[in-house]
C-alpha positions in Angstrom: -109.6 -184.4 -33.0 -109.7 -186.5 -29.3 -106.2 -187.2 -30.2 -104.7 -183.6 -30.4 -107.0 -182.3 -27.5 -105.7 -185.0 -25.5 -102.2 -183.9 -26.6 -102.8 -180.3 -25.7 -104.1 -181.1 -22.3 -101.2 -182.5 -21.9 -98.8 -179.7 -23.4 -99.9 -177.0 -20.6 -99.2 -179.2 -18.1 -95.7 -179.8 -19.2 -95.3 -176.0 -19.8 -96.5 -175.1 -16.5 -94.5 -177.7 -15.0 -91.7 -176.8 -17.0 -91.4 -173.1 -16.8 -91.9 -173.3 -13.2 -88.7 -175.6 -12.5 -86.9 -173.0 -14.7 -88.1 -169.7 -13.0 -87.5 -171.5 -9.6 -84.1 -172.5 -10.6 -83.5 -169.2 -12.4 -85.1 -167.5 -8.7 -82.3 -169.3 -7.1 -79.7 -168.6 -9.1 -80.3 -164.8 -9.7 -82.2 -163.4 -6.8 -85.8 -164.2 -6.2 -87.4 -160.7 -6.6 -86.2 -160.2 -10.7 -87.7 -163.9 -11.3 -90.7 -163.8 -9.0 -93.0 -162.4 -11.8 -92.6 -164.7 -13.9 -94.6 -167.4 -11.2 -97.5 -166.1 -13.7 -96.8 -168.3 -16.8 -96.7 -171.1 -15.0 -100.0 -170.3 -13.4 -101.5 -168.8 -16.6 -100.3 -172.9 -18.4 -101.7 -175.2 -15.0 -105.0 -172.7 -15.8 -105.3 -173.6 -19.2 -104.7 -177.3 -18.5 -107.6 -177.4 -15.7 -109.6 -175.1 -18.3 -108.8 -177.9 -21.5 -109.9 -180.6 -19.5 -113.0 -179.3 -18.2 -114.0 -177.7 -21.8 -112.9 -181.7 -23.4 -115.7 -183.1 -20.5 -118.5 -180.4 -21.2 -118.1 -181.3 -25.1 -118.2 -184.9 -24.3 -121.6 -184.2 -22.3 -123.0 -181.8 -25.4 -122.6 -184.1 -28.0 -124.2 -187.2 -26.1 -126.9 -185.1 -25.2 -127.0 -184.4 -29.3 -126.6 -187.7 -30.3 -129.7 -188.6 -27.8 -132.1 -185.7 -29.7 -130.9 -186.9 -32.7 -131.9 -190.5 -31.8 -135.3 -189.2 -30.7 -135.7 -187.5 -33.7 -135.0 -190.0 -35.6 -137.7 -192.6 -33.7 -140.2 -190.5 -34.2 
């Protein structure tokens, strides 16, 4: 499961980088104000990236807090 979540981080970064080279280049090559909304994907992707790694941490966090009741459960 690390595995794909690290793989999916990874995946909105390369679409928010991605679609942003193309709506710039696309900007520039048809006129700025009919590719302008389309700035939101990319934001919307480097979101979900910041949001993906910060969930992957807190979960980290949870279940070593878990595993530590669980070890105090178990010593008792």
């Amino acid at each position: 499961m690390k595995t794909y979540n690290t793989i999916m981080t990874y995946f909105w970064l390369v679409a928010s980088v991605v679609s942003f080279v193309i709506v710039t280049y696309n900007s520039i090559d048809q006129g700025f104000e009919k590719w302008a909304p389309y700035y939101v994907f990319s934001l919307v992707a480097l979101v979900m990236f910041f949001m993906k790694k910060w969930m992957m941490k807190r979960m980290e966090k949870h279940l070593a807090y878990l595993k530590e009741q669980q070890e105090k459960q178990d010593s008792l």
